[in-house]
N, C-alpha and C positions, 0 to 999 in steps of 0.2 A: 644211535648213541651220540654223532655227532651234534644233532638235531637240539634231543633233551641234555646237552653233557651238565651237568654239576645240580642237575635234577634229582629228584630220591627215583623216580621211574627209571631213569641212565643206570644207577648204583644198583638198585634190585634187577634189574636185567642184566648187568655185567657180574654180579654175583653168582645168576642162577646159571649164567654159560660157561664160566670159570673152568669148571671140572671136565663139563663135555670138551673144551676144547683143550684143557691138557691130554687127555685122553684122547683124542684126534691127534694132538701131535707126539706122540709116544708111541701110536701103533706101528707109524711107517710102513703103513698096510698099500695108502694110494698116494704118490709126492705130490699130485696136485692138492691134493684138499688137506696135504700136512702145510705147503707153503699160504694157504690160505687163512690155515687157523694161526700159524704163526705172525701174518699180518696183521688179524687182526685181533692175536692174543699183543704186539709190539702196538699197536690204535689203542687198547684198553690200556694199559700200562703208561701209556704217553698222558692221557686224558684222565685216568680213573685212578690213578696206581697207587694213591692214599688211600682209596676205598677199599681195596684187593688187598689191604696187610696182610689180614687172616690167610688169604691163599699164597702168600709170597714163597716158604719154605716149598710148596709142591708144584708150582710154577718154574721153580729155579730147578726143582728134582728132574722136572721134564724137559728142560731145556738144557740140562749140561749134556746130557748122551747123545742132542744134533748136534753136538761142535762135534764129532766124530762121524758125522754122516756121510755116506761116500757123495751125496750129490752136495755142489760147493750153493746151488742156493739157497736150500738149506742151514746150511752152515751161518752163510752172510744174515739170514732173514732170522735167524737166533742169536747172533749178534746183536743186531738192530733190537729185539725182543731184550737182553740182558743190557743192553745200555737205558733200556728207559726204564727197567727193574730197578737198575739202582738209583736211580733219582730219589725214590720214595719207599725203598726197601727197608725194611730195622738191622741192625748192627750187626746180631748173630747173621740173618742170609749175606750180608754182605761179606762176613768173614768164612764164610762158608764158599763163596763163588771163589774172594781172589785168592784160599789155601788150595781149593780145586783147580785153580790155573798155576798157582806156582809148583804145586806136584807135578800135573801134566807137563810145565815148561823143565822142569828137573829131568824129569823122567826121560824126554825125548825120544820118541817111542817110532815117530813115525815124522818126515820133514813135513809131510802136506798137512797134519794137524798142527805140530809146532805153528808153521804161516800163521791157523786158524788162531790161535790162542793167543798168539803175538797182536793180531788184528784186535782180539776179543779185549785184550789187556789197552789198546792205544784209545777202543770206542766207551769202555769205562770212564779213562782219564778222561778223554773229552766230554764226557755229560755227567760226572759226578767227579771232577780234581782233587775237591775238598777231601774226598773222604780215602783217594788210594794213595796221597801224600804220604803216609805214614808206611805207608810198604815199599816203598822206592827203594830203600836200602837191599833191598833183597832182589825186587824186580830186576834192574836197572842193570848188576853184574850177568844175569840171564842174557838179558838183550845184545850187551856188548858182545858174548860171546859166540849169539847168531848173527852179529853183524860180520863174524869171521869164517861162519859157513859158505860154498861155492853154489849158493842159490840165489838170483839177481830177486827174485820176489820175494823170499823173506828175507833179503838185506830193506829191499824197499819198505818196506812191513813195518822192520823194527825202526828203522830211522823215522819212520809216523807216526811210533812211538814215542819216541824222542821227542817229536816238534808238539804232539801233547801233550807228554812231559812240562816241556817248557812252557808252554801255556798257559796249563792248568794249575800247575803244582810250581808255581816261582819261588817260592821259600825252602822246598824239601829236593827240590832238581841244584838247586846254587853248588855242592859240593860233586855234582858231577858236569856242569856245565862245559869244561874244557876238555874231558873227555867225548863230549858229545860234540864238538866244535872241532876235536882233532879226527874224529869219526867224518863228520860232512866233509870237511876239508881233503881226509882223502877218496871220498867216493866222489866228491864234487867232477873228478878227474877220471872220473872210472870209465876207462870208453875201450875195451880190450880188440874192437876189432876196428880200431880206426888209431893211424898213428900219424900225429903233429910233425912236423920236420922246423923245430922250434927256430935252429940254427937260420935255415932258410928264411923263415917269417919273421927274422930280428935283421936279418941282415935288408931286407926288401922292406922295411917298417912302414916307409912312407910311400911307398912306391904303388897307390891305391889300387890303379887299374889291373899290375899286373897281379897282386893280391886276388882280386877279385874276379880274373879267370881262374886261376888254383883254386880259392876256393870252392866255387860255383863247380869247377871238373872233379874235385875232388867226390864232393856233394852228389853228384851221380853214380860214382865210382861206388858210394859204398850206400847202396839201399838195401841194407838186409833185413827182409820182413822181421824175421825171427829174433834181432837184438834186442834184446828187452834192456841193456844196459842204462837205455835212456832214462828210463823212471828211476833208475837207483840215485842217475844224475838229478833229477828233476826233485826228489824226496828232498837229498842233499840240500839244496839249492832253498827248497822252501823251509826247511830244518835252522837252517842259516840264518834264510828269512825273520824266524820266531827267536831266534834267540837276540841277532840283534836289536828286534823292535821290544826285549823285555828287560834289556839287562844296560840300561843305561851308562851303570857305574863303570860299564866295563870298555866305553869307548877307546883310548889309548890300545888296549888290548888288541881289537878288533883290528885297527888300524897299521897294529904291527903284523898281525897272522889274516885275518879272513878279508880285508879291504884287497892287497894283493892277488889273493886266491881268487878273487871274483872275477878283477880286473883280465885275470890271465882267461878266463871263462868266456868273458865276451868272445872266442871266437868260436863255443858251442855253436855244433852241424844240426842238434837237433832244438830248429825253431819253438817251440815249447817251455823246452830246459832253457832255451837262450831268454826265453821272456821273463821266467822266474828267476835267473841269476839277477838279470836286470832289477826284478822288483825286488830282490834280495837288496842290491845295492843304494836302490835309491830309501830302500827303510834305511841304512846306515848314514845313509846322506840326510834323511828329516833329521835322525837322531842328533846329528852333529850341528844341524840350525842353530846359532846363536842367538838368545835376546839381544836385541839392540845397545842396550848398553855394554855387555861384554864388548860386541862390537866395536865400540866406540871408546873401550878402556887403553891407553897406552901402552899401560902397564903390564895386560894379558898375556903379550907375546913375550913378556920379559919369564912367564914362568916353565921356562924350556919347552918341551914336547906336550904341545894341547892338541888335543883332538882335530883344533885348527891349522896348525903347523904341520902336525903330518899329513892331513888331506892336501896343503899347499905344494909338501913337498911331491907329492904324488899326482899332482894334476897332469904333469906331461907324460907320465905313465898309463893316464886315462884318457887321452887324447889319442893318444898311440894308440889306443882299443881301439877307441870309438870310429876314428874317422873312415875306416876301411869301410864300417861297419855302416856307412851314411849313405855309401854305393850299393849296398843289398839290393837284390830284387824283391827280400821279403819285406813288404810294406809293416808286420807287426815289429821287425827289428828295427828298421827307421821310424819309428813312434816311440819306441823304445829310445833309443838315442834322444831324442826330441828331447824326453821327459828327463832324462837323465844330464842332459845339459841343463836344460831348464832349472832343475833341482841345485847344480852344481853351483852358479853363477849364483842365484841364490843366498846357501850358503857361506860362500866364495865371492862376494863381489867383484867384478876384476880381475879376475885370476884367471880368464884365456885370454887378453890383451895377447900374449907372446904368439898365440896359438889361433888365432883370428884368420890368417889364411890356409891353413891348413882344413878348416871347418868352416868355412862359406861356400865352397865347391861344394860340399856336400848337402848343405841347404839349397843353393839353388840350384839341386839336380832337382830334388823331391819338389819344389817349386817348376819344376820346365816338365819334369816325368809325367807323359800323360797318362801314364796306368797307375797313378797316386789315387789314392781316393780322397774324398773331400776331410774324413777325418787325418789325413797325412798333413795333406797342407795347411791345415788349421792349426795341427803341431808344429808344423816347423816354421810357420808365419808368428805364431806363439814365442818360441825358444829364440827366432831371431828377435825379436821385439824385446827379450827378457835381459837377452846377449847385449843389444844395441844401449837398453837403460843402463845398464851396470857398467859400462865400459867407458873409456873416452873418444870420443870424436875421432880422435884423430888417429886413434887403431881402423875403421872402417875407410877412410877417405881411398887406402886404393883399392878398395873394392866396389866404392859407387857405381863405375859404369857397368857390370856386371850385377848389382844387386836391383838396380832402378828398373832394367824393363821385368825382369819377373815381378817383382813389386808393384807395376802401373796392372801387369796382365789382373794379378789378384784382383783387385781394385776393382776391374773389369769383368770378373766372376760371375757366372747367372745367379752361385750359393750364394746366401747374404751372409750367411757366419763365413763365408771366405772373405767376402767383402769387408765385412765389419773390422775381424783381424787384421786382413790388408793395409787397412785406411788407420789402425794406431801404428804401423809400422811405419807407413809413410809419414805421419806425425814423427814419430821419430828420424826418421830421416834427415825429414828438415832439418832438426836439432844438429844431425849430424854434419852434413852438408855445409851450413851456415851457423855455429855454432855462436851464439852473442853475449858468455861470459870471458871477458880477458883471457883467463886462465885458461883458456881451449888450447894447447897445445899445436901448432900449424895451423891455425883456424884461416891465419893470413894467408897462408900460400895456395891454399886450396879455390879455385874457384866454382862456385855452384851453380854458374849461369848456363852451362847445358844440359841442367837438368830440372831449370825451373819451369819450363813448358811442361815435360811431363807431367810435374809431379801435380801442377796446378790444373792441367787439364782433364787427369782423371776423378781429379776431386769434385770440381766444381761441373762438370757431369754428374756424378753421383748427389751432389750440395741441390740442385737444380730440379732433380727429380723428385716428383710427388707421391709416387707410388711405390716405394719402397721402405723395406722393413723399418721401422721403429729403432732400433739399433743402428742401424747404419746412417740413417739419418743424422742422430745424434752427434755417432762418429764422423760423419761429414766435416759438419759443424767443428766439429774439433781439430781434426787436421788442416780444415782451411781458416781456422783462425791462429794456427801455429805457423802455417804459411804467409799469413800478410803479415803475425809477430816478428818472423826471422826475415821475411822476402821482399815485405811491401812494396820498399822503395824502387825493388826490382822490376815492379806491375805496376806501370804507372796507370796502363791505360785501361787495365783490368781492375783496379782497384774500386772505380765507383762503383760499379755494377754489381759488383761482389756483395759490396756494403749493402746495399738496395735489399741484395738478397738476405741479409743480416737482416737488416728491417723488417721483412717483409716473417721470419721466420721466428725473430720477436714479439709478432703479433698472435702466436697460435701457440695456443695452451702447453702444448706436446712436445714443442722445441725452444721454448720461451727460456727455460732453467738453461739449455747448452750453450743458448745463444748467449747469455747474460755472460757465464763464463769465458765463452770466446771473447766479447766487447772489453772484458777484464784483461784480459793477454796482450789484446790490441794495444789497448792504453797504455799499457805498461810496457809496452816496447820499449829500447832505446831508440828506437829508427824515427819515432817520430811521427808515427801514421797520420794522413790527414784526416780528422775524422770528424771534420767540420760540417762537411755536406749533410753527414744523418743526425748530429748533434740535436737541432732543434724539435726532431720526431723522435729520437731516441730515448731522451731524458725525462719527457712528460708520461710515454709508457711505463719506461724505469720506475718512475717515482707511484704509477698506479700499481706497481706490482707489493710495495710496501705494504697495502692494504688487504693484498691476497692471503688466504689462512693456507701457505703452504713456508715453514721455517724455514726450510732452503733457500726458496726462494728470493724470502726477508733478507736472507745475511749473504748471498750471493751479490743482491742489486746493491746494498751496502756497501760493500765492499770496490761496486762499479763506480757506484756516484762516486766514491771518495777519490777513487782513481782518474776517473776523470775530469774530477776539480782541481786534484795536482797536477797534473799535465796539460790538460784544456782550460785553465779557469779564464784564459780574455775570451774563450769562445762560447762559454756558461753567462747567460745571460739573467737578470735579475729575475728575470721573472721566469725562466728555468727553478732556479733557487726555489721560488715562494711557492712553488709545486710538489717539491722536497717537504719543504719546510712544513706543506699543512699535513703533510701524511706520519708527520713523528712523534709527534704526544704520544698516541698510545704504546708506541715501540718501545719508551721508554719509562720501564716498570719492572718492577723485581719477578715479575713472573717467568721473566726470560732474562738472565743478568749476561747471555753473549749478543742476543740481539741488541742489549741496549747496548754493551762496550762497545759494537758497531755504530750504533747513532750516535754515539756520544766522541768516537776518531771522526765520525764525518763529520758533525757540530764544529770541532777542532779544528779541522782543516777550512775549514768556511771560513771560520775568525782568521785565518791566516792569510785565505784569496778574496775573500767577499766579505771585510768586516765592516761595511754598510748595510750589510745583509741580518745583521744580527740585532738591527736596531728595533722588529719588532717583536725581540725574546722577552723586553719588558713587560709586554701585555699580553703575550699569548700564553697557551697551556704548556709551553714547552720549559719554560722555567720552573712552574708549578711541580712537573713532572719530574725535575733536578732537583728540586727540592725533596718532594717525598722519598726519593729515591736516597739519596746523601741516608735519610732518617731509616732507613729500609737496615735490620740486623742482618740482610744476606747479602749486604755490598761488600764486597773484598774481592782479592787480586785483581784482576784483569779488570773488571768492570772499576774497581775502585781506582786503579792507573787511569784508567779512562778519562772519569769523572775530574782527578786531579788534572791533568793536562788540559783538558777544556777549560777548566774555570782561571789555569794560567793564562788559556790561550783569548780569553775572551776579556780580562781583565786587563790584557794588552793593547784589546785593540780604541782604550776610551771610547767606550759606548756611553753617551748620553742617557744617563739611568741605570748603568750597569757598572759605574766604578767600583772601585775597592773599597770605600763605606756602602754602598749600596749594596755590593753582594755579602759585604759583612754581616749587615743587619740582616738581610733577609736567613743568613746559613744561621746565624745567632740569637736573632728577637726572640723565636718561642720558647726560648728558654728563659730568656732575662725576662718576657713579660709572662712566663708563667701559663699562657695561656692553652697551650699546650704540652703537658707532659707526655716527656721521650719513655716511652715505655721499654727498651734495650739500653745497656752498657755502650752496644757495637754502634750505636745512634750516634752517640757522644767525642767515640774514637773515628767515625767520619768525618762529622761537621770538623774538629779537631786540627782533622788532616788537610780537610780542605783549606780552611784559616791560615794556617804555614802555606800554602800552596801559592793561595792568594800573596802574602808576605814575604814569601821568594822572590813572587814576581813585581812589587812593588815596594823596595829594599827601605824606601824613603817614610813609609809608614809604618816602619815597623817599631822603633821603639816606642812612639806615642800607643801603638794598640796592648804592647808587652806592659807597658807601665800601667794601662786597663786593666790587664789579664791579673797582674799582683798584685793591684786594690779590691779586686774583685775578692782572690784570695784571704786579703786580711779582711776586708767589710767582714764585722759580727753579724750586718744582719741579712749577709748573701745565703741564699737557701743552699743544701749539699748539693741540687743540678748545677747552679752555677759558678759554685767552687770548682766542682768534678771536671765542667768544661774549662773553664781557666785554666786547671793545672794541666788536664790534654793538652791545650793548645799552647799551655807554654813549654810542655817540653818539645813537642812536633815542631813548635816553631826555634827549637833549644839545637835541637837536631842538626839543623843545615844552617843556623847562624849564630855566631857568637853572643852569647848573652849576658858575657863576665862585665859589661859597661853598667850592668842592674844589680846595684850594693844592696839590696833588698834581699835577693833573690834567694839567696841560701838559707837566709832566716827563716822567711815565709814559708819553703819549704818543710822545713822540719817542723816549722808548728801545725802544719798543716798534719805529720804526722799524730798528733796527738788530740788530731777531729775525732767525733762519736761514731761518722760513717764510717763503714769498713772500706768502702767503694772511692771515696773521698782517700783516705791513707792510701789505697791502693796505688792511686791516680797519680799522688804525692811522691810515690815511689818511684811510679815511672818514670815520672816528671823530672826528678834527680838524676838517674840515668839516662834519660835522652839527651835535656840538659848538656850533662857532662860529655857526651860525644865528641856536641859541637865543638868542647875547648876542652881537651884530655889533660894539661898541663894547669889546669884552673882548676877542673873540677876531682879527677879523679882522687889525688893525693887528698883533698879534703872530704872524700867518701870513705877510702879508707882509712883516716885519722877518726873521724865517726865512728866508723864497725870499731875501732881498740877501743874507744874510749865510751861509747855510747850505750844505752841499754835494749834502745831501736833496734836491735843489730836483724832481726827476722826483714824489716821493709829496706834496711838499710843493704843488706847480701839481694833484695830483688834487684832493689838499683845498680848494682854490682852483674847482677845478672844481666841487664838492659845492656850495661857499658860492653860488657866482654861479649855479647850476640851483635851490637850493632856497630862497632866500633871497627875501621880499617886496620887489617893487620900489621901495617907499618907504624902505625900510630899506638896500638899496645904492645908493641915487645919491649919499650924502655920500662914498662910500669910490670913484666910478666913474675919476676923473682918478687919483688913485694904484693903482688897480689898470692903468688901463689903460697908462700910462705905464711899470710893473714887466714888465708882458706884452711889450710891444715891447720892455724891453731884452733878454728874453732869447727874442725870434723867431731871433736869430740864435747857439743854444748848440750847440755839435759833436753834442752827438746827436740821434738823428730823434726818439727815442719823446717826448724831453722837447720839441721842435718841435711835434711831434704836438697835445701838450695845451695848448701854448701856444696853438695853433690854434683850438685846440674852446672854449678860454675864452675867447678874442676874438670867436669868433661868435658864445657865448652873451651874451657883455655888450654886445656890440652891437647884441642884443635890447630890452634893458633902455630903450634911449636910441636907434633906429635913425637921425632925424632928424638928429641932432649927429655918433653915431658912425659911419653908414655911408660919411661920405664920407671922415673922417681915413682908414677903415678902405681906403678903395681909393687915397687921396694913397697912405696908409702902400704900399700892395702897390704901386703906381706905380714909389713909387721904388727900392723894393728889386728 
């Protein structure tokens, strides 16, 4: 069957066995050959069970009378046969099985079938939710009420129930969720033959060691084969589990009743249960993970009790758990802890600072314990690393001498995945250690000089080695280049060698990308590294890696050179440079718009250190390449910030052939000679930009090009291209300089409104609005003296639109009551598109002022 399944030979064999093996399982004549037909009457049902409709109703006839069968695997093995029945059963057998089980659960006839029924009802839910959703109502008061029975297995049972319930059926369980939650909560605790001496364990809280005989003696004390308590606890716990990971909206909730109840659990005897409350918890801890921006909102914590808040305030209630809990002999509970911290800090950025010595003794137990196993200390090498990011410096400083030799030992590990862990902790260390932003809190009083031997000898052992994993490798690399960022100056005499090895490790395919990144770090020290001695082999490979077809790589080395030209440029030689230089035409092209805003900051930076260097972009393909690109429809943001900063930064430096007419003409000619037409819009609002750009940076040429730009505009017989770019360029250039000295300007513009192009008026528009930016006191009041009186008012509310998007908010709040007052009068003008922008300019200026203007803004829509 499995062989041929969904074959016509599969279906005519599973039809023609159908009967014989109902009938094999009905006689209960031999229980080996009934559990065998039942296997594989639950095989056909699984695989075939669309084929088998016809036989559904006496399939079902035979398999309800084994839920009564005295042998229990029986029972189980028609379960298993009834939950892959309903997958593909029809409606009447389905309503036929769950009225057969809610009579039998009525009835209560016998406890050891109740169990069975209870079972039979959880393994439904779980393979067909959809369809017993709608009997919940009736099930669900059954259930609660064997949860009140004195049978630990059918408490276990029904609460399995439950956590399917929750699973399957999220929409028809929501009205009983808190009964099911007050249900875990109290079996969570259900341990009848073992008693807490809660008093004792609050009063001794932190007192780990001696915790941790008690516990341990207690733990002997009470091994009774026969408690089955534990699974009631363990269902509980995983019950919990399901409901927190489905029921989102209910965070706060949780945090007031089942965050605590867990908390108090961490000191669960039986390892198991203790793992599942654990994972119980850490589901309510994903749950509560923030997006970044909540994170970063001010205003979040202003809205009383978040989800946030109350986990904060409960953090040293979970500390209190955990930390006994780090001394365990059981390795699964200390992994547990691991993850559970891990998870928290997370969450929680910063929020065990207070609580940092209380929880490093316990890391560096699992660290020094040599009955850890390799996956222990990859946890807790992990959790410390996670602790040490999220924290400040200068919560660890007195724990270094205690944290450094376990840390070296890792390092020194035969595992490479201990190794590898190890060696980002010790990167982090460094940070810690010798911390080199201001802001580090004690960074001064701390001194790190006896522990820079270690930390650099275990490294650069591992750095040195050829024969070891491919990750750790990497990881070498990285922590010894966060050592010479933060330490350099401390290794005066270690420092060339090291470098060498950089070089040397630059040159191979497999660590070329980590290396790249270390030289980045390097250079960007404050400390100043020497990095003179590898400069002149370092930068001709750099510059060959350009040409490699791996994208990282490209924007990695990027990113180098630029860094090492701000920092090293007397030690960048010309003809370093011209090695750069021949590898970047093709880099820059719209095919990649970050690789080029990479060559196009490093370009930039050239003209700032080396603008001799730039004298031969006149003739090479690298201007070519700035040219197409300006014309390219997919330049903007970033790439187009780029573009603008170069062409300031290069226009500064008087290049012989590259002045400010010279890059004029070239951004502008094939429009004015026609010889190429721009086939985009976004062509036009480039060159545009760039033109102001250039005109920023060279303030002396500006009105003679402006007074261009409005002959251009009036010439009858300028074509719409080079109307279009005129008025771009005159508002871009309108923008960031006053242009009120041009008595022309206002006119030209509005005739301009009344061109035949649409694209032309459009431009016209802008152009008004950007314009007006530059001089709000000039232009604005005569924009909207226009909108009253004029008939333009659709191009004239864009321009209107421009000013109130681009305009500083100190600059329109004198003009906010007359604008807003102009907008409402014409919310109500016959046509939509002019509706439209009246619209879009009342939400923006209701930006401007939300406090004042958002409630005129809903009187306003109230009444209309």
């Amino acid at each position: 069957m499995t062989k041929f399944q969904g074959s016509a030979l599969a279906a005519s064999v599973c039809k023609k066995i159908t009967g014989r093996l109902t009938s094999a399982i009905a006689k209960q004549e031999d229980v080996s050959v009934q559990l065998e037909a039942l296997d594989i009457m639950a095989d056909m049902l699984c695989r075939q069970g669309g084929l088998l409709v016809n036989f559904h109703p006496s399939i079902l006839s035979c398999l309800l009378p084994q839920l009564t069968s005295p042998r229990l695997a029986v029972r189980k093995r028609t379960i298993m046969a009834l939950g892959h029945l309903v997958m593909s059963c029809g409606n009447l057998v389905f309503i036929d099985l769950i009225e057969h089980l809610l009579t039998e659960l009525g009835r209560n006839d016998n406890m050891s079938t109740t169990r069975t029924y209870i079972q039979c009802t959880a393994a439904i839910s779980r393979q067909a939710g959809h369809r017993i959703g709608e009997y919940l109502e009736k099930i669900i008061p059954l259930v609660v009420k064997f949860c009140n029975v004195d049978d630990d297995e059918l408490r276990e049972y029904c609460i399995q129930a439950f956590e399917s319930f929750v699973r399957r059926c999220p929409k028809e369980v929501y009205p009983h969720v808190p009964t099911v939650i007050s249900i875990c909560l109290r079996y969570l605790t259900y341990d009848p033959n073992y008693n807490f001496d809660d008093e004792d364990e609050d009063d001794n809280a932190m007192d780990a060691e001696q915790n941790d005989e008690d516990y341990q003696g207690s733990d002997d004390e009470y091994s009774d084969d026969d408690d089955m308590s534990w699974k009631v606890r363990r269902a509980a716990a995983k019950c919990l589990d399901a409901v927190v990971s489905t029921r989102h909206e209910m965070l706060p909730e949780f945090y007031r009743s089942v965050s605590p109840a867990l908390v108090c659990r961490f000191k669960e005897r039986e390892e198991n249960v203790k793992a599942d409350v654990f994972h119980a918890y850490l589901s309510l801890l994903k749950q509560t993970r923030p997006a970044q921006s909540w994170l970063a909102d001010p205003d979040a914590m202003e809205q009383g009790e978040t989800p946030l808040t109350m986990l904060q305030s409960q953090v040293p209630m979970i500390v209190k758990a955990l930390h006994k809990q780090l001394k365990e002999k059981s390795v699964k509970t200390r992994q547990c802890c691991f993850n559970m911290l891990t998870e928290l800090v997370n969450v929680l950025p910063g929020a065990l600072t207070q609580h940092i010595p209380v929880l490093i003794p316990g890391i560096i137990f699992s660290l020094n314990d040599k009955s850890s196993s390799s996956n222990l200390k990859i946890d807790a090498l992990a959790c410390l690393h996670v602790i040490m990011v999220t924290h400040p410096a200068h919560a660890f400083h007195a724990h270094v001498p205690a944290l450094v030799p376990p840390v070296v030992a890792c390092v020194g590990d035969p595992f490479y995945k201990i190794t590898s862990e190890a060696l980002l902790v010790t990167q982090q260390l460094v940070k810690v250690i010798r911390p080199l932003d201001n802001q580090s809190e004690g960074s001064d009083s701390f001194d790190p000089s006896p522990y820079i031997s270690d930390l650099f000898t275990c490294t650069i052992k591992r750095l040195k080695a050829a024969d070891i994993d491919q990750e750790v490798k990497e990881r070498a690399i990285s922590c010894m280049g966060q050592i010479i960022c933060n330490l350099g100056d401390r290794l005066p005499t270690e420092l060339p060698g090291t470098l060498l090895i950089f070089l040397e490790r630059l040159k191979n395919e497999i660590t070329r990308l980590t290396t790249v990144k270390a030289l980045t770090l390097i250079a960007g020290s404050p400390l100043k590294i020497d990095l003179r001695p590898v400069l002149p082999d370092a930068v001709p490979i750099l510059a060959s890696f350009l040409r490699k077809n791996q994208r990282a790589l490209k924007l990695c080395t990027l990113a180098a050179l630029d860094i090492l030209l701000r920092n090293y440029s007397s030690a960048v030689t010309p003809v370093m440079v011209d090695a750069v230089l021949a590898e970047l035409p093709p880099l820059i092209s719209e095919s990649d718009m970050h690789v080029s805003q990479m060559a196009l900051s490093f370009l930039s930076t050239l003209a700032v250190t080396h603008p001799s260097s730039l004298g031969q972009l006149s003739s090479g393909n690298i201007l070519q390449q700035l040219i197409a690109l300006v014309r390219s429809p997919l330049l903007q943001g970033g790439a187009l910030a780029a573009m603008l900063d170069f062409y300031q930064a290069l226009v500064a430096t008087e290049t012989p052939g590259l002045g400010y007419m010279d890059l004029l003409r070239m951004l502008t000619g094939p429009v004015y000679s026609q010889s190429a037409a721009l086939p985009h819009k976004q062509a036009y609002c480039s060159i545009a930009k760039c033109v102001a750009a250039l005109t920023r940076a060279c303030p002396t040429e500006g009105p003679a090009v402006v007074g261009q730009f409005i002959q251009d505009v009036k010439n009858s017989r300028s074509t719409d291209s080079i109307r279009l770019l005129a008025l771009l360029s005159l508002g871009e250039v309108g923008h960031h300089v006053d242009l009120s000295s041009q008595p022309e300007l206002k006119t030209v513009i509005l005739d301009a409104f009344s061109s035949s192009s649409e694209e032309v008026k459009s431009a016209a528009s802008y152009a008004l609005g950007s314009i007006a930016v530059g001089n709000l006191p000039e232009y604005l009041p005569f924009v909207l003296q226009e909108i009253s009186s004029s008939k333009r008012q659709y191009l004239l509310l864009h321009s209107l639109k421009e000013i109130i998007s681009s305009a500083s908010v100190s600059g329109l709040k004198p003009y906010v009551e007359s604008v807003w007052s102009l907008l409402l009068k014409h919310c109500e003008c016959q046509e939509e598109g002019t509706r439209n922008v009246v619209a879009e300019c009342l939400g923006k200026l209701t930006l401007i002022d939300p406090e004042t203007l958002l409630p005129r803004l809903k009187e306003a829509t109230a009444v209309r």
